[in-house]
C-alpha positions, 0 to 999 in steps of 0.5 A, spaced: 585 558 840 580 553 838 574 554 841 566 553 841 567 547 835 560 544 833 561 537 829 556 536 823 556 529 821 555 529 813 550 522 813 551 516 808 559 518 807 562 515 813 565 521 816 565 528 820 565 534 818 563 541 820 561 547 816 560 552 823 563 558 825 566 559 832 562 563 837 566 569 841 567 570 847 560 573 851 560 580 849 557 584 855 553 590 850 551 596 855 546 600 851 545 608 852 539 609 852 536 606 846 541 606 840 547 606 843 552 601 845 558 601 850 565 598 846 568 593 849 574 588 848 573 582 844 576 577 840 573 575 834 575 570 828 571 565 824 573 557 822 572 551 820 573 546 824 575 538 821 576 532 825 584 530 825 585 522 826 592 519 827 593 511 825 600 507 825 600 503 819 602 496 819 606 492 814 606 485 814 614 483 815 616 475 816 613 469 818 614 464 822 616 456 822 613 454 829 607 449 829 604 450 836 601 455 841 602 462 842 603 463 849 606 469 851 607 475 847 613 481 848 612 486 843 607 492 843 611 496 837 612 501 842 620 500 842 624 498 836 627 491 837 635 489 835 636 483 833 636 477 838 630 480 841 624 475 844 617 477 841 613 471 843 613 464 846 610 458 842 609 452 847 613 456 852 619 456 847 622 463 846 622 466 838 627 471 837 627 476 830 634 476 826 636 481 820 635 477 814 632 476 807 632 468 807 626 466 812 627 461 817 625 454 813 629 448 816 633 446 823 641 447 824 645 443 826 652 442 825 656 441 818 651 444 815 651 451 810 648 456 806 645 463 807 641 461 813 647 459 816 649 466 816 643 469 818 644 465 824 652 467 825 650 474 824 645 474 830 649 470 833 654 476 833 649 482 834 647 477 840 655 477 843 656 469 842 660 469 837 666 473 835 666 479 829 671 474 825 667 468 825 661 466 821 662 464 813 656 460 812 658 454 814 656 451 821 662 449 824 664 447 832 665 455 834 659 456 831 655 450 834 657 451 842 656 459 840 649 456 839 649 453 845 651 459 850 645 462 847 641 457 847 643 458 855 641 465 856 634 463 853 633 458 858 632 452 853 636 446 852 643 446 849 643 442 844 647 447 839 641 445 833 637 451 831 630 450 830 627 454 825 621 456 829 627 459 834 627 465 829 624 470 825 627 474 820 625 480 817 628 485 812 630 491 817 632 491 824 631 495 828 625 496 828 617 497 832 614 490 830 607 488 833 604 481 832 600 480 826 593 482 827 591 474 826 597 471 831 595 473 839 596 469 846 592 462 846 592 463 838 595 457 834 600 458 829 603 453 824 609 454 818 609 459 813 603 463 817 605 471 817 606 472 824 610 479 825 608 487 822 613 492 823 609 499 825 611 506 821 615 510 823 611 516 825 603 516 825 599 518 819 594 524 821 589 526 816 583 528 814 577 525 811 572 529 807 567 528 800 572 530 794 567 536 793 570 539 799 577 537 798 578 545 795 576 547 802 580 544 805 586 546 802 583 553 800 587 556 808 592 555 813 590 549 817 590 548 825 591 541 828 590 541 836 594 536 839 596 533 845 603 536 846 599 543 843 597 546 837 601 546 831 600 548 824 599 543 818 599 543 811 596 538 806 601 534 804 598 528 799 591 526 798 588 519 796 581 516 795 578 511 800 574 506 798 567 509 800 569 515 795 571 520 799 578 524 800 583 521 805 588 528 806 594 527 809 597 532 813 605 534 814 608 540 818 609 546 813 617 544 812 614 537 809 616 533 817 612 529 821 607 533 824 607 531 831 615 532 830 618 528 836 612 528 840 609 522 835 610 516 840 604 520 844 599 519 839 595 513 841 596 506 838 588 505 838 585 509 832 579 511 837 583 515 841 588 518 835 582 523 834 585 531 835 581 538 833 582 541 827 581 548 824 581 552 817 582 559 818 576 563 815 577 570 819 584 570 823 583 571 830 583 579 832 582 582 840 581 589 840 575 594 842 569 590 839 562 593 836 557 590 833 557 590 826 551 595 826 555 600 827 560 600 823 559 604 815 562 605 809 562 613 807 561 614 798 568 614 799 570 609 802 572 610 808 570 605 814 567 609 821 562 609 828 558 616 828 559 617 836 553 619 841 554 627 839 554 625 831 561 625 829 563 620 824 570 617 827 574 613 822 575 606 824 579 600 820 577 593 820 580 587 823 576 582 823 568 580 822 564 575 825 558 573 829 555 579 829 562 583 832 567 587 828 574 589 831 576 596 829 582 600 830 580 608 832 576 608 837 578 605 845 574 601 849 569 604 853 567 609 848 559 610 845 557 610 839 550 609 835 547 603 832 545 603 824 539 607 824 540 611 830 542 618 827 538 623 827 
């Protein structure tokens, strides 16, 4: 339960932290005459809460061999793409991606060979336009009218020659690719110009603090409230930023990504991939509450309230903080007296 968090912002270092207990629930105290208290239920617990932010990385992956205007744009890195798939229009003439290490460097046309060739059979089979047993790198007839058919389903001319501007090709498929931060609708691109990133697989979630507070961190279980509900965390590596402060990584216990199968849910926009978090100083306990006045130690270290009638009652303590004591002996509802009360 994450409740009642205040925010310290640590100046000149860029980020927030917060050193603050979590304030319980109000406690109605109903006093009996002058120096006795009413136990009641309460949850008490102390924290320190921290601010969680989840970034997508992005890698830069191929680049392009069109010279001209961006004018549409079909990737946003939600949904990973398969080869074939159109990813942006320059001069209104669609861009396709493809697998392959080769990048996109000269037109093809019939008669020609090579690597690329076989880049673009093998796209041409992912695509269905041309047969499994066809494609040995030479570009033949059956490959040149497969050209042509997909060339049609694109809404281009068919004329069987493949631009190198036509594809881009990157190391892995499928995969979640946005474009290049530089590249975007009405932005020129030219020959040679990074146009692709391919986005991570799952966001990484961390926290960032000064390298003296990294041991505090680390010292209890971590909480991390997230969208889909509150789960536990662990710091799973650590690195320096360029302002000197620690960057933690969080991971789930067994090391998995930390928001599990719900990683599509974090924002791509890194101002929104904020979550709450807490360092567990005092775990949460409800049960009968008392000030913490009220509890004492006997010389032989027994815990215990002395009731209105001056009976000592043997307690045990569950958890402290602000003020409250949660203890185990008496019920809610009982009387007993503050420090200084007896007679």
């Amino acid at each position: 339960m994450l409740w009642g968090l205040a925010l310290v912002g640590a100046a000149g270092v860029g980020f927030v932290c917060a050193r603050a207990t979590l304030q319980p629930p109000a406690v109605d105290v109903v006093a009996s005459g002058d120096l006795t208290v009413t136990v009641v239920e309460a949850t008490v617990g102390r924290s320190v809460p921290y601010v969680v932010r989840g970034e997508w990385t992005q890698t830069p992956a191929g680049a392009g061999a069109s010279e001209g205007v961006v004018t549409t744009q079909h990737v946003d890195g939600a949904e990973a793409v398969i080869p074939g798939t159109v990813v942006y229009t320059v001069d209104l003439r669609p861009v396709v991606v493809g697998l392959g290490e080769v990048p996109s460097f000269r037109d093809l046309s019939q008669s020609m060979q090579g690597r690329d060739v076989g880049q673009v059979q093998a796209l041409l089979r992912e695509t269905g336009h041309l047969t499994a047993a066809a494609g040995d790198g030479i570009f033949d007839e059956v490959t040149a009218s497969a050209v042509r058919e997909w060339q049609r389903s694109l809404g281009v001319e068919a004329d069987g020659i493949v631009r190198a501007g036509d594809v881009v090709y990157l190391p892995s498929l499928p995969a979640r690719i946005v474009l290049d931060d530089e590249v975007g609708v009405g932005s020129r691109v030219s020959v040679g110009q990074p146009v692709l990133d391919i986005v991570s697989d799952v966001p990484e979630l961390s926290i960032t603090v000064s390298l003296d507070e990294v041991e505090q961190v680390t010292s209890g279980p971590l909480r991390v409230a997230l969208d889909s509900g509150p789960v536990e965390a662990v710091v799973a590596s650590t690195r320096t930023t360029e302002s000197g402060d620690a960057l933690l990584v969080l991971a789930a216990p067994d090391g998995s990504a930390l928001c599990g199968d719900r990683c599509a849910d974090v924002p791509r926009d890194p101002a929104a991939a904020t979550y709450r978090a807490e360092r567990v100083v005092v775990p949460e306990a409800t049960g009968s509450a008392v000030p913490t006045s009220a509890v004492r130690t006997s010389g032989d270290g027994t815990t215990f309230v002395t009731t209105p009638a001056g009976e000592r009652r043997a307690v045990e303590v569950r958890a402290q903080g602000d003020g409250l004591t949660v203890v185990e002996g008496v019920d809610v509802g009982d009387e007993v007296r503050l420090i200084g009360s007896e007679p």
